[in-house]
C-alpha positions as a Python dict, from the first residue, in 0.01 Angstrom:
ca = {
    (1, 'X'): (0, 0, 0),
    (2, 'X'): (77, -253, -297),
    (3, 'X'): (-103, -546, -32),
    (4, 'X'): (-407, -301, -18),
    (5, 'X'): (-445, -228, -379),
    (6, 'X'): (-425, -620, -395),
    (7, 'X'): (-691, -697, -195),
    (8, 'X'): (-955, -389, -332),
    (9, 'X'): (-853, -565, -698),
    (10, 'X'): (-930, -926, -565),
    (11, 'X'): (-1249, -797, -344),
    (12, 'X'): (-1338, -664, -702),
    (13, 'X'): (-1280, -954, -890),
    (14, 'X'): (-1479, -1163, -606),
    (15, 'X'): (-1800, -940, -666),
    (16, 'X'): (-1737, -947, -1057),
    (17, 'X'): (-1778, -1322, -1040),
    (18, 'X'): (-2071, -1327, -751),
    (19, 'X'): (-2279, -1104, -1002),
    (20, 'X'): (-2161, -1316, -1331),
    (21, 'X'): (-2006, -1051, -1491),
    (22, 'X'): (-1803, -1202, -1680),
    (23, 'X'): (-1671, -946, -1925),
    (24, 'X'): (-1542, -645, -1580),
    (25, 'X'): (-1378, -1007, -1457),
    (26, 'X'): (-1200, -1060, -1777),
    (27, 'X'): (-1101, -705, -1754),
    (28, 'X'): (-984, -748, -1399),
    (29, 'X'): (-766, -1049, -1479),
    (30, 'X'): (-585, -903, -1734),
    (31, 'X'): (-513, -567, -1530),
    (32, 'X'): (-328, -832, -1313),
    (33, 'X'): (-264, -777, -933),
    (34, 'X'): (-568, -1009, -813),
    (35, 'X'): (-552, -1321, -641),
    (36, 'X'): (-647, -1585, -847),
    (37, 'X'): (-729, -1846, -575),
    (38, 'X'): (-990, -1619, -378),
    (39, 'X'): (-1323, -1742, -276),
    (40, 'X'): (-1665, -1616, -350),
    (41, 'X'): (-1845, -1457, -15),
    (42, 'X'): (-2145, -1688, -85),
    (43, 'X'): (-2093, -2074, -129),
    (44, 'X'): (-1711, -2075, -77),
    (45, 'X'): (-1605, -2167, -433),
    (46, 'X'): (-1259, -2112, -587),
    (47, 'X'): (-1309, -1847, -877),
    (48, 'X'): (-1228, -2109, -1126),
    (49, 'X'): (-1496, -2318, -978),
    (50, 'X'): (-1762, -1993, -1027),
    (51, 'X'): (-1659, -1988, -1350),
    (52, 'X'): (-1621, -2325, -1462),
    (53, 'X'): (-2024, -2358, -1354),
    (54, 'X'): (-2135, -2087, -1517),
    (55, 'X'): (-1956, -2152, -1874),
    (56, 'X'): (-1758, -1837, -1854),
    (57, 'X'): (-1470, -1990, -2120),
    (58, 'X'): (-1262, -1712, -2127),
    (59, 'X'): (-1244, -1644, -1751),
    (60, 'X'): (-1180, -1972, -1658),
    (61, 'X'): (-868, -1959, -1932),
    (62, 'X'): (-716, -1632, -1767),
    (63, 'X'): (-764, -1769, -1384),
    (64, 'X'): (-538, -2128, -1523),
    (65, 'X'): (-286, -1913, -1712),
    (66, 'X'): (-268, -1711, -1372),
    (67, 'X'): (-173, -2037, -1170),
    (68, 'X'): (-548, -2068, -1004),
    (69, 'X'): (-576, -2416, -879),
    (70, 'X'): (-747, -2614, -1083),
    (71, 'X'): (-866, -2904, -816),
    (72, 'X'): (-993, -2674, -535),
    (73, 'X'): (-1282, -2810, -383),
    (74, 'X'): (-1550, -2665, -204),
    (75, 'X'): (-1722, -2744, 133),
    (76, 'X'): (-1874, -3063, -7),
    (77, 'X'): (-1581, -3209, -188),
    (78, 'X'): (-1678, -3028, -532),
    (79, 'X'): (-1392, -2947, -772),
    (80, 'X'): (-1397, -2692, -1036),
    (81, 'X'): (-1458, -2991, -1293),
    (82, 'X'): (-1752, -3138, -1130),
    (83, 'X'): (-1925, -2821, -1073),
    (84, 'X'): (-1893, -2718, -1446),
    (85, 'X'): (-2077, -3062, -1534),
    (86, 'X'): (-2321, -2984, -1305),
    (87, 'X'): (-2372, -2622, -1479),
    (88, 'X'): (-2398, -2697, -1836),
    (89, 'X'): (-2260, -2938, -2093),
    (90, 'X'): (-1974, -2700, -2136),
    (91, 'X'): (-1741, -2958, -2351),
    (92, 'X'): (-1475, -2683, -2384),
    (93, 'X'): (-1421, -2584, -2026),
    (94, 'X'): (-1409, -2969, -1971),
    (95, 'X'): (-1142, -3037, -2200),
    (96, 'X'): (-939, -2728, -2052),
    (97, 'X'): (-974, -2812, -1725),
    (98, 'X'): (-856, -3154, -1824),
    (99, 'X'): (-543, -3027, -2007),
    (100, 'X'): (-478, -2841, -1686),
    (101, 'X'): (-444, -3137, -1531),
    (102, 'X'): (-762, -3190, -1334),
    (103, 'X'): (-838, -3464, -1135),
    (104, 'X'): (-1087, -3640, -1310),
    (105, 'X'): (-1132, -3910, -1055),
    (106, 'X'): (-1191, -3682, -766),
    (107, 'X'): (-1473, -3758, -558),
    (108, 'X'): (-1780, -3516, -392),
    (109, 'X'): (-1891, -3571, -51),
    (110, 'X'): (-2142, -3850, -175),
    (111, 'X'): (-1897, -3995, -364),
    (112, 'X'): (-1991, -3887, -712),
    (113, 'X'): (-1708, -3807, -965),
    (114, 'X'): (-1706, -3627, -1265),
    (115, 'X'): (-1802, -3861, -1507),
    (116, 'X'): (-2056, -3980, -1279),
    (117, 'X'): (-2234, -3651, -1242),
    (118, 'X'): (-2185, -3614, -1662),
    (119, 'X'): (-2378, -3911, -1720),
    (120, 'X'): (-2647, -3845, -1414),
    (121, 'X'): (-2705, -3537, -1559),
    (122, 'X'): (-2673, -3643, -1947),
    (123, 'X'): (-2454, -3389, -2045),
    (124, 'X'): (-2357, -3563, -2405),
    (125, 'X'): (-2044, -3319, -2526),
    (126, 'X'): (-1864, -3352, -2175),
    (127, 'X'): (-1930, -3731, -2142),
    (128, 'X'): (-1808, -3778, -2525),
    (129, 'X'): (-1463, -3537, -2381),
    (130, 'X'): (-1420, -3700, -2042),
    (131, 'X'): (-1397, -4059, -2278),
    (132, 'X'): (-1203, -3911, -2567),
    (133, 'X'): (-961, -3833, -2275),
    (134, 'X'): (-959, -4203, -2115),
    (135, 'X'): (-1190, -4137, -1786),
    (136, 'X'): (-1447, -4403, -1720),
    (137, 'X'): (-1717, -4434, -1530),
    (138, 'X'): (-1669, -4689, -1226),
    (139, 'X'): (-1809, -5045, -1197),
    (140, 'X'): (-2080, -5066, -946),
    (141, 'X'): (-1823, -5318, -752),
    (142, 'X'): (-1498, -5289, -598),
    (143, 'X'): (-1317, -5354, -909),
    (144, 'X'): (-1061, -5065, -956),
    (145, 'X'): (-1076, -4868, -1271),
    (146, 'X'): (-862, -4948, -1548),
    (147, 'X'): (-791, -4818, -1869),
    (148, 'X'): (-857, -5106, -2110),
    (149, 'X'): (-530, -5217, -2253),
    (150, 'X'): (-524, -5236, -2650),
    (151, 'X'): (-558, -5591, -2687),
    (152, 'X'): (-777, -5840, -2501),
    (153, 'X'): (-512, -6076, -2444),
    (154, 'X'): (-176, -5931, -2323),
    (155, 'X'): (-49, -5593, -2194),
    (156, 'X'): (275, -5455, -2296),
    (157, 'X'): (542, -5241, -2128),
    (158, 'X'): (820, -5071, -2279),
    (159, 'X'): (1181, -5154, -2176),
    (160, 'X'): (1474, -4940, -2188),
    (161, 'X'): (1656, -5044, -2474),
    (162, 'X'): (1300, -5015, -2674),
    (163, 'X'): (1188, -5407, -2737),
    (164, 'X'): (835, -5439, -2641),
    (165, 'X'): (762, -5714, -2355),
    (166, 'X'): (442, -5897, -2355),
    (167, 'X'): (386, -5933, -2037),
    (168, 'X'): (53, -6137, -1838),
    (169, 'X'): (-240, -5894, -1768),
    (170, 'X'): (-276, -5809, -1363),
    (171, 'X'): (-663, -5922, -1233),
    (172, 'X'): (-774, -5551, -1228),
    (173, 'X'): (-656, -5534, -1586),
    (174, 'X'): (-864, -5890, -1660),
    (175, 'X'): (-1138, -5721, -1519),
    (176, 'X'): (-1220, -5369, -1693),
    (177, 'X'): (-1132, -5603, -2039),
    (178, 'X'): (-1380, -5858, -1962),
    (179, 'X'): (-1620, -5557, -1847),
    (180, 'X'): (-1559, -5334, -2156),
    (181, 'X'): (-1616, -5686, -2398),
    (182, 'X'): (-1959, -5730, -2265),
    (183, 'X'): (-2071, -5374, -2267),
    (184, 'X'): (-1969, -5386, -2589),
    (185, 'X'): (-2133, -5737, -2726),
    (186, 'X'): (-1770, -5886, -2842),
    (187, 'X'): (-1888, -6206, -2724),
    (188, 'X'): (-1578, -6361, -2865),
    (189, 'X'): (-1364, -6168, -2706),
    (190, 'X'): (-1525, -6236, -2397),
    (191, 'X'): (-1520, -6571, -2366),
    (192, 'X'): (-1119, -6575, -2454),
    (193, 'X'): (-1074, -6386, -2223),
    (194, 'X'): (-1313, -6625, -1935),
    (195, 'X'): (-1092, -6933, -2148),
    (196, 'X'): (-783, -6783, -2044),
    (197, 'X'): (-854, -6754, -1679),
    (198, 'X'): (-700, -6510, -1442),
    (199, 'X'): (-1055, -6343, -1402),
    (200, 'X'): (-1095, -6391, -1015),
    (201, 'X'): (-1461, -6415, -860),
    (202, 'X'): (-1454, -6005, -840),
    (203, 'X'): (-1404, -6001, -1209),
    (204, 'X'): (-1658, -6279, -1370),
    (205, 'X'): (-1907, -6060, -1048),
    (206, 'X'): (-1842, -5741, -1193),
    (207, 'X'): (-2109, -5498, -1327),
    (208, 'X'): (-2168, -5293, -1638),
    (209, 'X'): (-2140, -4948, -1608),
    (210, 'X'): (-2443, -4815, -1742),
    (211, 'X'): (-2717, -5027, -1614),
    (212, 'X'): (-2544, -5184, -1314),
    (213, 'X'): (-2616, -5493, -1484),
    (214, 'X'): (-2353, -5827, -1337),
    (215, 'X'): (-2194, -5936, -1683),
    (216, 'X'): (-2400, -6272, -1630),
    (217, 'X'): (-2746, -6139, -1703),
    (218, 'X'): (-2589, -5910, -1958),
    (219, 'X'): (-2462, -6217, -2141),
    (220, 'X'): (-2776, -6423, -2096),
    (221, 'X'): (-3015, -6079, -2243),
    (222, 'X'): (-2785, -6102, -2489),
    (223, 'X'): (-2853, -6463, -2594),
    (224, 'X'): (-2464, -6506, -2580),
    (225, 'X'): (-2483, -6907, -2453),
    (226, 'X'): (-2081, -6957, -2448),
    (227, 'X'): (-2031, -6680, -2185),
    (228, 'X'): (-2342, -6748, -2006),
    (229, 'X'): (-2143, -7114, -1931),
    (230, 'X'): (-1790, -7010, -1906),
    (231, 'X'): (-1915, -6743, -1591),
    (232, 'X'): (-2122, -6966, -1440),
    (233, 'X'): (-1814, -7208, -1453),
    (234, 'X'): (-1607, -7016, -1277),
    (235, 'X'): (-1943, -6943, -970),
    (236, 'X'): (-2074, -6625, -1116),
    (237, 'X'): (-2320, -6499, -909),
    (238, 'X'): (-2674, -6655, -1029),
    (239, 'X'): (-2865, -6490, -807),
    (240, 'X'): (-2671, -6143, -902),
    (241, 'X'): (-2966, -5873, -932),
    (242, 'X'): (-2962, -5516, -1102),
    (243, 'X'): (-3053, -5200, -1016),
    (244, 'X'): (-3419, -5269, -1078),
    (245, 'X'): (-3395, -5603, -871),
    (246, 'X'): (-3422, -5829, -1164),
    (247, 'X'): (-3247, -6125, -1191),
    (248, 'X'): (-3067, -6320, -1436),
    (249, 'X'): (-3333, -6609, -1531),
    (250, 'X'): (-3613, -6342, -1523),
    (251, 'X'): (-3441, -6164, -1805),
    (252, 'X'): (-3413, -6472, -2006),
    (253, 'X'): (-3788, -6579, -1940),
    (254, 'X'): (-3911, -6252, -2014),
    (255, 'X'): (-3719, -6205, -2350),
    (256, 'X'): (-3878, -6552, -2473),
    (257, 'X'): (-3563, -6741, -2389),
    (258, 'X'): (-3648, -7016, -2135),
    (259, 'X'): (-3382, -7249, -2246),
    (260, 'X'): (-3148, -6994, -2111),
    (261, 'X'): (-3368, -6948, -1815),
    (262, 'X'): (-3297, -7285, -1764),
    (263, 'X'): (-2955, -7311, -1757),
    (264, 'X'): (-2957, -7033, -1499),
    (265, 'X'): (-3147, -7229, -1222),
    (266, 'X'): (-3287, -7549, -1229),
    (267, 'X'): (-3561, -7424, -981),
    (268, 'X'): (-3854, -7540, -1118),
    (269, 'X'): (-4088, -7310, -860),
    (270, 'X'): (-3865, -7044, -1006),
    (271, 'X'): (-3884, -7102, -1330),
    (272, 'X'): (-4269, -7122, -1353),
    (273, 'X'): (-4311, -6817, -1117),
    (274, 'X'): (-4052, -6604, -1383),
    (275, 'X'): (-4276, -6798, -1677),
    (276, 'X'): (-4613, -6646, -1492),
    (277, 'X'): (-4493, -6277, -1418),
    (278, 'X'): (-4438, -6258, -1844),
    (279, 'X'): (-4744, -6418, -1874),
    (280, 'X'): (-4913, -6177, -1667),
    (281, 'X'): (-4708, -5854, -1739),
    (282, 'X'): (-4598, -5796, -1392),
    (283, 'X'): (-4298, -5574, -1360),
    (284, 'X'): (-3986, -5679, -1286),
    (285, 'X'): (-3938, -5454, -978),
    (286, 'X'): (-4249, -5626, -798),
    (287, 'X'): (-4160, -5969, -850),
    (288, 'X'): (-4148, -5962, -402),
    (289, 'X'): (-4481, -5818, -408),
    (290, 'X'): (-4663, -6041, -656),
    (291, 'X'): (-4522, -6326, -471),
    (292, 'X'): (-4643, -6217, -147),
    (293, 'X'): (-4991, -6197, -320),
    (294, 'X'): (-4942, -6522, -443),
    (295, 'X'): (-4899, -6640, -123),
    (296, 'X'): (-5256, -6466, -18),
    (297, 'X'): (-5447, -6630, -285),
    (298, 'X'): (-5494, -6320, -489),
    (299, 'X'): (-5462, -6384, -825),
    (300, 'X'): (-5530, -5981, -912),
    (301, 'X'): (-5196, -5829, -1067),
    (302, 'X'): (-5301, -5459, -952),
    (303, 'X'): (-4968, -5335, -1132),
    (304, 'X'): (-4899, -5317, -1522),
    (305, 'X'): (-4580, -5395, -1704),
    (306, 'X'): (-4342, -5127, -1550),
    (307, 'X'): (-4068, -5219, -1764),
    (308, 'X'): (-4147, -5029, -2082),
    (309, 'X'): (-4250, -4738, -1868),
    (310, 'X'): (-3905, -4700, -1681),
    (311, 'X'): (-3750, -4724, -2062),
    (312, 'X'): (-3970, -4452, -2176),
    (313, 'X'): (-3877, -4240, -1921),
    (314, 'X'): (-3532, -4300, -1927),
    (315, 'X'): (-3511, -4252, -2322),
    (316, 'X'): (-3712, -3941, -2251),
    (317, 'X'): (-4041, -4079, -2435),
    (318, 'X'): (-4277, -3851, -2256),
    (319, 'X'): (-4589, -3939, -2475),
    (320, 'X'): (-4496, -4349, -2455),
    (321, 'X'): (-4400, -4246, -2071),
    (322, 'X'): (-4772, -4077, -2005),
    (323, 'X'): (-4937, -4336, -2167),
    (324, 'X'): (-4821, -4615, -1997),
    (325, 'X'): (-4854, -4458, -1663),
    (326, 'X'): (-5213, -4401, -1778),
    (327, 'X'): (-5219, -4768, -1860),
    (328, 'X'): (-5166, -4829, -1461),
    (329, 'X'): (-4813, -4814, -1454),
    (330, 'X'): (-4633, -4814, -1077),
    (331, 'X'): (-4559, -4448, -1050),
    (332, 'X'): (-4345, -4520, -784),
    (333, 'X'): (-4101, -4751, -966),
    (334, 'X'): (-3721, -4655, -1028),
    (335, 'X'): (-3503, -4628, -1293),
    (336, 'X'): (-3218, -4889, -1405),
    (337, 'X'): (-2938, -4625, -1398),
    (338, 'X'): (-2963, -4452, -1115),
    (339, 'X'): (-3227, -4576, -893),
    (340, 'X'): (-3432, -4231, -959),
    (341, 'X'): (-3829, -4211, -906),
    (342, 'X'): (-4015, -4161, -1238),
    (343, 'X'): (-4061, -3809, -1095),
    (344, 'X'): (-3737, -3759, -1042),
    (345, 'X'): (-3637, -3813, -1383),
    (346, 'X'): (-3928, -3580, -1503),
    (347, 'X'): (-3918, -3342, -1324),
    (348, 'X'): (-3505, -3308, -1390),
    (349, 'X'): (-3578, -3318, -1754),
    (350, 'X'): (-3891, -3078, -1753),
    (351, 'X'): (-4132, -3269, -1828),
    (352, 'X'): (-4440, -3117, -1700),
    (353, 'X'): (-4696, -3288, -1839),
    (354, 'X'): (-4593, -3632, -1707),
    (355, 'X'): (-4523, -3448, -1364),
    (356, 'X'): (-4832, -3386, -1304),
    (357, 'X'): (-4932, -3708, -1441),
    (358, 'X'): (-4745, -3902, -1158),
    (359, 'X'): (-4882, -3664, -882),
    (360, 'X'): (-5233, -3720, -979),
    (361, 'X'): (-5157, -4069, -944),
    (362, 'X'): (-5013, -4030, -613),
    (363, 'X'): (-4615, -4031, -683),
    (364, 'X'): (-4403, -3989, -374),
    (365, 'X'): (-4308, -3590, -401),
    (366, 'X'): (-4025, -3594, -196),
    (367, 'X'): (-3834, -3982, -289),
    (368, 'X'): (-3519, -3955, -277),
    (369, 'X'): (-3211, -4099, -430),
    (370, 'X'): (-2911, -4283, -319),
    (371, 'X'): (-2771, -3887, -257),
    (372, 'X'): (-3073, -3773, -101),
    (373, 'X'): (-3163, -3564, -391),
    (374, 'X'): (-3559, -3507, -422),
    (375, 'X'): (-3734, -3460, -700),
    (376, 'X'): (-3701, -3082, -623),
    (377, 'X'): (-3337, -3065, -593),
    (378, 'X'): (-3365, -3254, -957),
    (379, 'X'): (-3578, -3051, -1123),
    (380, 'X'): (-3396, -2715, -1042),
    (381, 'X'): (-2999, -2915, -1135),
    (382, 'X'): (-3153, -2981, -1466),
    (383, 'X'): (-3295, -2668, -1556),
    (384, 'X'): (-3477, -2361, -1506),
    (385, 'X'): (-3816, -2521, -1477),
    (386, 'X'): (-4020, -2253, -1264),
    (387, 'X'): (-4369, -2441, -1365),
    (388, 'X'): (-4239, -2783, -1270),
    (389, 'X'): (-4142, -2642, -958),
    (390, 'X'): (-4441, -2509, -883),
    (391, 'X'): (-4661, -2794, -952),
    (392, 'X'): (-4343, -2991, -718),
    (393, 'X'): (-4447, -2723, -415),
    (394, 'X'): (-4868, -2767, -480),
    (395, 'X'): (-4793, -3107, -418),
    (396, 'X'): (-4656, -3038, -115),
    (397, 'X'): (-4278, -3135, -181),
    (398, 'X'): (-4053, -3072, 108),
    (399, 'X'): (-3818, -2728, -3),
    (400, 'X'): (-3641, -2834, 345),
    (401, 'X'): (-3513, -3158, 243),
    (402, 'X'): (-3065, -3162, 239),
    (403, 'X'): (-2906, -3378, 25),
    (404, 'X'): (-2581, -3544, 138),
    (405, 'X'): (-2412, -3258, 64),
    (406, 'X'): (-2610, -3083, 299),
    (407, 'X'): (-2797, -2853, 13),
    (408, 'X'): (-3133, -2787, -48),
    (409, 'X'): (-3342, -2664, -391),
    (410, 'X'): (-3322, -2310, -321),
    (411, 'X'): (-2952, -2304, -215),
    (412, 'X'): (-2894, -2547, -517),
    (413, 'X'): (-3130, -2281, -700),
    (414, 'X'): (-2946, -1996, -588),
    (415, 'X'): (-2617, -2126, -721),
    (416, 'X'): (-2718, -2228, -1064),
    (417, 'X'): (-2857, -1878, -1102),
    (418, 'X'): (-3224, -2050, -1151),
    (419, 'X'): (-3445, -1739, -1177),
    (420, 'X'): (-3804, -1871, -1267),
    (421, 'X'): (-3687, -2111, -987),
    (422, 'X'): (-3604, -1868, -734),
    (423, 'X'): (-3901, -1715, -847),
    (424, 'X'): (-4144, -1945, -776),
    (425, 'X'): (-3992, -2055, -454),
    (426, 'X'): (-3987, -1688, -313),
    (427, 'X'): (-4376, -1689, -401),
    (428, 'X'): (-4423, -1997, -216),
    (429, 'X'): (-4264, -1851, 92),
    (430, 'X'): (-3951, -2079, 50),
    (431, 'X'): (-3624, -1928, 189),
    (432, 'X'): (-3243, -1959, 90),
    (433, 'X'): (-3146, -2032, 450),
    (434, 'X'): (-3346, -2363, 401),
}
């Protein structure tokens, strides 16, 4: 009898949760005599991980004080930490979930971890918690992550009687330092740190974290000379690209800087075809294609500065972002950060206006990211944009498309509770089971 009352309670509590009623769940919890580590009848999530998305605060602090497992994961890797990222910037759940002793460097199906969904999905209060508590976002290389020590020089460790050790920093150690001082322009610091070797060829080849830039071209945007020599020194990469394709002596060139440029390659052909693209205002991210028109004698640059226009659109400057694309802007360039379309990025920030901007200019509907997500999947993560949507399905975007994970926009719609979304997709004959 007590096993069936159990299981009505817990049945209960499941359809509480499916139907986000959050208050008859609270009141469930604390009647007791439910099973905290049920799953919802839907998508398979942990209660916690229901609740977590959804910002339910007080429900997700009765189902930890309960013993509910705070690192379940779903069918597609996703804890209950990433999934309340993906829901809101819910800063306070974070932190909980974090003092419960989440795993903050769990991993998704594709890979993705919390703080790389927080900063995908610019959620500013849980990136500012996920740092306050020491979790970084992972170089774009192999290089392990590492919490920065407290000097730039030594590492200490603690021995029994109490006397504090210096003791020589490991590589991996090296490494996120000598990362963290040129993210953070202590140029100084930096070039100690180069000075005082022990920064193997994964270290002076390691990226930034935000822009996926390699520490080279960071130093030489930068106009930091000293570091620019002591990485090349020890065979940094010159040839080291970001996200965007651009490499180091482009960066200098187009900044004005062609002494720099110069100490980056001693390529002459190079150096006057990097001198020529600033000259003409081609983007970065067609340098291939303007050559190959070089190489056909046409002397046209079809395609405007993209550079400014990815900014724009990454700083969410939607009037500088419609009039450059207006100007003749690629409209199927990427971003620097995450290697989105220009849709993409609209369309997950709800910008309608430049939406429909890109499609009347032809933008690829359905590009995908590194994950497979489409600008449709995007759009209905970052909000509840029913008119985006819309104008996303008139221009004939693929509702069928999977991302790795294996979901699509109305399954990802039907999860975040997206009801213009769902909306919209029902009118345009688009079902769940897609």
């Amino acid at each position: 009898m007590a096993i069936e009352v159990e299981q009505a309670a817990t049945m209960q509590l499941i359809t509480a949760v499916e139907d986000d009623d959050w208050d008859e769940a609270e009141k469930l919890l604390h009647a007791g005599g439910c099973d905290v580590n049920a799953r919802t009848l839907d998508f398979g999530h942990s209660l916690l991980q229901a609740a977590a998305q959804h910002g339910a605060l007080e429900v997700c602090r009765l189902l930890l004080a309960q013993r509910a497992d705070v690192n379940a994961t779903d069918g597609s890797g996703k804890s209950p930490l990433i999934s309340c990222i993906i829901g809101g910037d819910h800063g306070g759940i974070v932190c909980m979930l974090l003092d419960a002793r989440a795993d903050a460097s769990s991993e998704e199906y594709n890979g993705s971890s919390a703080i790389d969904w927080a900063k995908h999905v610019q959620r500013n209060q849980v990136i500012h918690v996920l740092e306050k508590k020491g979790v970084i976002q992972r170089t774009s290389s192999a290089l392990p992550v590492v919490e920065p020590s407290p000097t730039l020089s030594t590492s200490e460790v603690q021995e029994p009687s109490g006397t504090t050790v210096p003791t020589e920093p490991t590589g991996a150690e090296n490494a996120a330092q000598l990362v963290e001082a040129v993210e953070n322009e202590f140029w100084d610091d930096a070039a100690a740190l180069l000075r005082a070797g022990g920064c193997d060829v994964n270290a002076v080849n390691a990226r930034t974290r935000d822009f996926g830039c390699s520490l080279l071209q960071y130093a030489a945007e930068h106009e930091a000379s000293d570091v620019c020599k002591l990485l090349l020194a020890q065979r940094a990469d010159v040839h080291a690209v970001d996200w965007s394709r651009v490499p180091p002596h482009i960066t200098c060139v187009f900044s004005g800087d062609k002494r720099r440029a110069s100490m980056l390659t001693d390529d002459s052909t190079e150096l006057k075809r990097a001198k020529r693209l600033r000259k003409d205002e081609v983007a970065f991210s067609d340098v291939g294609s303007s050559q190959q028109a070089d190489n056909q004698g046409d002397r046209k640059h079809v395609v405007a500065d993209n550079t400014h226009m990815i900014a724009a659109v990454e700083n969410g400057a939607w009037d500088k972002a419609a009039e450059l694309i207006q100007a003749g802007g690629d409209v199927n360039a990427r971003t620097r950060d995450f290697g989105h379309s220009l849709l993409q990025e609209a369309a997950q920030q709800g910008a309608l206006d430049v939406c429909r901007l890109l499609l009347a200019q032809r933008a690829d509907v359905n590009a995908a990211d590194g994950t497979k997500m489409t600008p449709l999947m995007s759009c209905v993560i970052g909000g509840d944009y029913g008119q985006v949507i819309s104008t996303l399905l008139d221009a004939r975007a693929d509702a069928s498309m999977q991302a790795h994970d294996g979901y699509t926009a109305a399954k990802w719609a039907k999860r975040l509770r997206r009801k213009q979304i769902m909306e919209a997709l029902k009118k345009a004959g688009v079902h769940e089971r897609q």
